[in-house]
C-alpha positions in Angstrom: -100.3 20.0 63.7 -101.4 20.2 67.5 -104.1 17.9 68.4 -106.9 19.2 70.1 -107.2 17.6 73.5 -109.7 18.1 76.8 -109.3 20.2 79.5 -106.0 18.6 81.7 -104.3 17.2 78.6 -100.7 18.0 77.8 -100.6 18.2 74.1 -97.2 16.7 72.9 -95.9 16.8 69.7 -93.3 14.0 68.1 -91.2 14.7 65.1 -93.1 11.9 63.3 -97.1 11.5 64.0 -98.5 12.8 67.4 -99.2 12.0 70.6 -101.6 13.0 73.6 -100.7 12.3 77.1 -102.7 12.9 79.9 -101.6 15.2 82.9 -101.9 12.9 86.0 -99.6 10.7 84.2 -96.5 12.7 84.1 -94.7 12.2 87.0 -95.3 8.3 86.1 -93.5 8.3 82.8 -89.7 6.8 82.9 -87.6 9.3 81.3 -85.8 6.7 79.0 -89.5 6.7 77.6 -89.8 10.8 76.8 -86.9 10.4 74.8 -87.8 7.8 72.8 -90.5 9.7 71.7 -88.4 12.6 70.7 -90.8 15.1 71.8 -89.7 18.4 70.2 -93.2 20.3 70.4 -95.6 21.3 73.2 -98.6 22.7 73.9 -99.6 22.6 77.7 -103.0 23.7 78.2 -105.0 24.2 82.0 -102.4 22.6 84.1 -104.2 22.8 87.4 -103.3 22.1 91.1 -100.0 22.8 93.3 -98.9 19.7 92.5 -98.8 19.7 88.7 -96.1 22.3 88.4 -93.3 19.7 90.2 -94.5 16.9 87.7 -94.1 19.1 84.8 -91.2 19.9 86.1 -90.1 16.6 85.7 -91.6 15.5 82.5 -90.1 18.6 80.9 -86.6 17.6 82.1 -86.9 14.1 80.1 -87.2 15.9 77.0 -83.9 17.1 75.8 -85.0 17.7 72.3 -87.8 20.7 73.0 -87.9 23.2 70.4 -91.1 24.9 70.5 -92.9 24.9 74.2 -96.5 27.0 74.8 -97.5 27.1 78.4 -101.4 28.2 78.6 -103.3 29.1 81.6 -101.7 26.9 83.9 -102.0 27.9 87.2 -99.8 24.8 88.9 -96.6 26.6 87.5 -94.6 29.0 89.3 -91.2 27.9 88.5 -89.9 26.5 85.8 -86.9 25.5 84.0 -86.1 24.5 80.8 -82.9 22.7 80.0 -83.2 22.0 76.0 -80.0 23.6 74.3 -82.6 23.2 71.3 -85.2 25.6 72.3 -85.9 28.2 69.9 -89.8 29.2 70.8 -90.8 29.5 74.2 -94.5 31.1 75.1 -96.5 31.8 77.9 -100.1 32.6 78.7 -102.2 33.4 81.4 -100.4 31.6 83.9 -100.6 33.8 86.9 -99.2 32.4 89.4 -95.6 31.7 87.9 -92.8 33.6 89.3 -89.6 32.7 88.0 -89.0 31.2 84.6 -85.7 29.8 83.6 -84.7 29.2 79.6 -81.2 27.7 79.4 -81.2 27.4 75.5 -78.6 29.6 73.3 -80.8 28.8 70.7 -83.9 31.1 71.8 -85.6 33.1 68.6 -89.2 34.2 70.0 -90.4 34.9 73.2 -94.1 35.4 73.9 -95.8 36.5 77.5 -99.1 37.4 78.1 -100.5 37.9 81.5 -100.3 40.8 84.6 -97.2 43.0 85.1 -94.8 40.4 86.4 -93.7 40.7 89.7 -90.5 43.4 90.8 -88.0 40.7 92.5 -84.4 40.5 92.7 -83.9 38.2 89.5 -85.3 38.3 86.3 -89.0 37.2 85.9 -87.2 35.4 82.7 -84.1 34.2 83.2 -82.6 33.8 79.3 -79.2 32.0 78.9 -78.2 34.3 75.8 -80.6 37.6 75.5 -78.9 38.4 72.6 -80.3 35.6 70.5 -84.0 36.4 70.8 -84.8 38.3 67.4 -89.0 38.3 67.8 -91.0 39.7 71.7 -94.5 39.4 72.0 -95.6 41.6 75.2 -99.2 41.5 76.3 -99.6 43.4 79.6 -103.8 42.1 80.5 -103.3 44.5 83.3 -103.7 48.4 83.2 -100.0 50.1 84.0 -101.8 53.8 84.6 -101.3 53.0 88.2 -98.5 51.6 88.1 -94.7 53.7 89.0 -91.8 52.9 86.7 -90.1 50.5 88.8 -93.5 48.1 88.6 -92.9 48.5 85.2 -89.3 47.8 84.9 -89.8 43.4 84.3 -90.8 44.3 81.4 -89.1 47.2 79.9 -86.2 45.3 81.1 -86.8 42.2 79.5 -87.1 44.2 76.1 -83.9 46.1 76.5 -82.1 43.4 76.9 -82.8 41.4 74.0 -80.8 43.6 71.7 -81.0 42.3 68.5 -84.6 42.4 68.0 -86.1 42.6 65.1 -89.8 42.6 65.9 -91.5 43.6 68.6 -95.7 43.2 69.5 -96.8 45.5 72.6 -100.1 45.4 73.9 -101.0 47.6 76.5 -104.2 48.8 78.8 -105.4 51.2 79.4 -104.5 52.7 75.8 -102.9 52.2 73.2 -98.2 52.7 73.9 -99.3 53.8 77.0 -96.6 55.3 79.5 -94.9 55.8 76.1 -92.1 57.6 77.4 -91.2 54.7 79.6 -91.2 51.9 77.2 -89.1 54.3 75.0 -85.8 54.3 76.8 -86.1 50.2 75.8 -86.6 51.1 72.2 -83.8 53.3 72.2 -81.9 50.1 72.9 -82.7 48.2 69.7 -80.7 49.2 66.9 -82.0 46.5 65.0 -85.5 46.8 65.6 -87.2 46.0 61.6 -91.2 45.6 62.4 -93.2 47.2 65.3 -97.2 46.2 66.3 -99.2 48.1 69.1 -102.1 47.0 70.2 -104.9 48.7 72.4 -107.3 51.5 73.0 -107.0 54.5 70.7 -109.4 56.7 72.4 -107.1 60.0 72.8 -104.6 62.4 71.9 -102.3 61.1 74.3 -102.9 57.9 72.5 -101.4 59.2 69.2 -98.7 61.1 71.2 -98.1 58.1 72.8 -97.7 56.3 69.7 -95.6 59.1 68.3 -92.7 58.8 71.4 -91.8 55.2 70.6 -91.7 56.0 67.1 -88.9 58.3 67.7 -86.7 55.8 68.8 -87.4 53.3 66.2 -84.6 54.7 63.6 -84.4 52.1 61.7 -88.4 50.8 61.6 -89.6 49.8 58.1 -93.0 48.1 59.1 -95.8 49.0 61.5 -98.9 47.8 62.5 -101.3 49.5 65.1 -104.4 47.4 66.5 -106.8 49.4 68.0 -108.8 47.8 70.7 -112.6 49.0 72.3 -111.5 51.0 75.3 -111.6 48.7 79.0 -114.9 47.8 80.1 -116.0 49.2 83.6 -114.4 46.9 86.5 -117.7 45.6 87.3 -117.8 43.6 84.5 -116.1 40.2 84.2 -112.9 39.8 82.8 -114.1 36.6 81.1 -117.0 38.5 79.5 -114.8 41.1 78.0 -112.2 38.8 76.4 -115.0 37.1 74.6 -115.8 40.7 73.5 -112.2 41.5 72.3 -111.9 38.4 70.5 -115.0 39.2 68.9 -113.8 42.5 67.9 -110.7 40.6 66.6 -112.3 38.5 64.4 -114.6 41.6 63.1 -118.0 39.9 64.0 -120.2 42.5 63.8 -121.8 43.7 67.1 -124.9 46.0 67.7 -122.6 48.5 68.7 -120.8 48.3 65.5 -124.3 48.8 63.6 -125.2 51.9 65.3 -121.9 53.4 64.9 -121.8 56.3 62.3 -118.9 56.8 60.6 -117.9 60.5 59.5 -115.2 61.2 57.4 -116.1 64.7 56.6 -114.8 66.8 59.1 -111.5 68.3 59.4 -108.9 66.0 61.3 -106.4 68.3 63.5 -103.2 66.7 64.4 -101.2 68.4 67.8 -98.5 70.6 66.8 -96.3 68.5 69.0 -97.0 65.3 67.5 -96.5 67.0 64.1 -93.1 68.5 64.4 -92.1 65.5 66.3 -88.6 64.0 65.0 -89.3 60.4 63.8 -86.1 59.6 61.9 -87.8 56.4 60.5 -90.3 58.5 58.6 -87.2 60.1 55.9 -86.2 56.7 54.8 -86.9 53.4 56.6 -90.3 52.9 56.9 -91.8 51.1 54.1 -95.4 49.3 55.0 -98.2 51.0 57.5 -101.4 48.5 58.3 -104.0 49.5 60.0 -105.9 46.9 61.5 -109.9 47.2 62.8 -110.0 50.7 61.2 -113.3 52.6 61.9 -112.6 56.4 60.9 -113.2 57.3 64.6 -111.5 60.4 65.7 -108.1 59.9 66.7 -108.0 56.5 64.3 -108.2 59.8 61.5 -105.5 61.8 63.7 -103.1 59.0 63.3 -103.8 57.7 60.4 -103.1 61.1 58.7 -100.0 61.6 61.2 -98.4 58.6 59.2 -99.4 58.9 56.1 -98.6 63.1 56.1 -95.0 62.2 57.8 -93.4 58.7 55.9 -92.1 60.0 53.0 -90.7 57.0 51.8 -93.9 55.1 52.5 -94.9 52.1 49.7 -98.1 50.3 51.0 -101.0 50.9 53.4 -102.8 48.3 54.1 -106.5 48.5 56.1 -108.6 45.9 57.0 -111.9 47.5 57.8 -114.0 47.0 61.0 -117.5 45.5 60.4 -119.0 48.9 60.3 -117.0 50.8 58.6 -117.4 48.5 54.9 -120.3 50.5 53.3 -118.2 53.4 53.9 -114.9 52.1 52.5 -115.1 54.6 49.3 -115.3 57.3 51.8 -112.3 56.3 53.9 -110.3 55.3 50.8 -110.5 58.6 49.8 -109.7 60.5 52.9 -106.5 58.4 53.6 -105.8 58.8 49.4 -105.5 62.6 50.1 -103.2 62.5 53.1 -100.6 60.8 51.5 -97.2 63.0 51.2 -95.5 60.1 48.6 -97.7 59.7 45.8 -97.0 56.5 45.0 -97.9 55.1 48.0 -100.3 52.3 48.0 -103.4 51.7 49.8 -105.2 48.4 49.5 -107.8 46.6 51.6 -108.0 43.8 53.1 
């Protein structure tokens, strides 16, 4: 298991026991000594200052074993390159200021990147020795891409079509929920193998649910899906600090004053768009299998979609909804509603 360490610490992680060594100490370490260790599992946390990034540099080269390597919010890094042939997870979070990442391993399996669109330059943002061995992409764009053209956009719809054999895909993205849809689609279209699909973000209209609705038909073969609806952006005067401490919060379903003044209503009619209704998702005939709904409030278009999916996927076995803080006195209610949308009958729907 990681160990926990302070602010400036690279967390290192030996095959046998662990080990904490502190940042100002890379550059010092012989490399003969980083291989005795067998270092196979990292965690580097707050990396600061331009110099850090060339000692990491270094200290990363003496350790030919890596298999698992999480860079978080380090702003010292803006290239990097990692020569394990063993690497087989590589994330990378919050660090802004990187520009060019470079993954020589054959042996890749997940790829995770959270942060701003990354920047449109001749080469790939990730460089990836063998695209076609990454089966599992997390995307989380912390940047809204309503502003931005398709060309800004094209590091990362790029990155995703080229990692062909994927079989899951996460995709968070602000301002709402598949947002620029349409876009990211002609990506989708690209993986045949594509198994399990998560979106995360703001469902707060109907061009949320169309949204939602275009990447779906190009997911042929999809046979899990899970949607994670976030609390729309805050207003830019806010800091981004304070919001993330709200998001989390929402993740974890703490309950919020918001959340007890909320009413919940599931007695009205719910009406879906005509054109998200006829809409030709092939997975819904025969592939997908297992719908959860995550954070689920009854709001308005959490209803539309939810009765999109449940209307449309015939071959639908298990719903699964884990209920926002607010919405448990009314779970009866809400069981109900979604019991009486289902087209299969034998679908189930449990809580969680």
């Amino acid at each position: 298991m990681p160990v926990r360490a302070s602010r400036g610490l690279i967390r290192g992680f030996p095959r046998v026991g662990s080990r904490e060594i502190r940042q100002d100490a890379t550059a010092a370490v012989p490399q003969q000594t980083l291989r005795r260790l067998s270092l196979s599992r990292w965690r580097l946390h707050r990396i600061m200052g331009s110099g850090q990034g060339q000692a990491l540099q270094l200290f990363i080269s003496g350790c030919p074993q890596l298999v698992d390597i999480t860079l978080e919010e380090c702003p010292g890094v803006t290239t990097l390159t990692v020569a394990s042939a063993s690497l087989r997870r590589f994330a990378m979070v919050c660090c802004h200021n990187a520009r060019h990442i470079r993954l020589e391993s054959r042996a890749l399996r997940s790829l995770r990147y959270k942060g701003g669109l990354p920047p449109v330059t001749g080469s790939s943002f990730i460089w990836i020795a063998d695209h076609a061995t990454v089966t599992a992409l997390t995307i989380d764009i912390c940047e809204g891409v309503h502003c931005k053209t398709p060309r800004e956009i094209t590091t990362v719809t790029e990155l995703i079509a080229r990692c062909t054999n994927l079989e899951f895909l996460h995709l968070s993205l602000r301002p709402a929920m598949a947002y620029n849809g349409s876009v990211f689609a002609s990506s989708l279209r690209r993986l045949p193998r594509l198994r399990c699909l998560e979106l995360k973000g703001s469902l707060h209209s109907e061009h949320s649910v169309r949204s939602v609705s275009v990447l779906l038909q190009n997911t042929p073969k999809l046979e899990e899906l899970s949607l994670l609806p976030l609390r729309p952006d805050p207003p830019k005067n806010k800091a981004r600090d304070l919001y993330d401490d709200l998001e989390d919060m929402y993740n974890e379903r703490v309950s919020s004053d918001d959340d007890k003044k909320e009413v919940i209503s599931c007695s009205g009619p719910v009406y879906v768009p005509h054109g998200v209704w006829t809409a030709p998702v092939r997975c819904f005939k025969h592939g997908l299998r297992r719908i959860s709904l995550v954070g689920y409030r009854g709001r308005p278009f959490e209803r539309m979609i939810a009765r999109f999916l449940l209307s449309k996927a015939v071959a639908l076995e298990e719903l699964s909804v884990s209920l926002a803080p607010a919405s448990y006195e009314h779970r009866v209610e809400i069981e109900r509603e979604l019991t009486s949308w289902r087209f299969n009958r034998r679908t189930r729907i449990t809580f969680v």
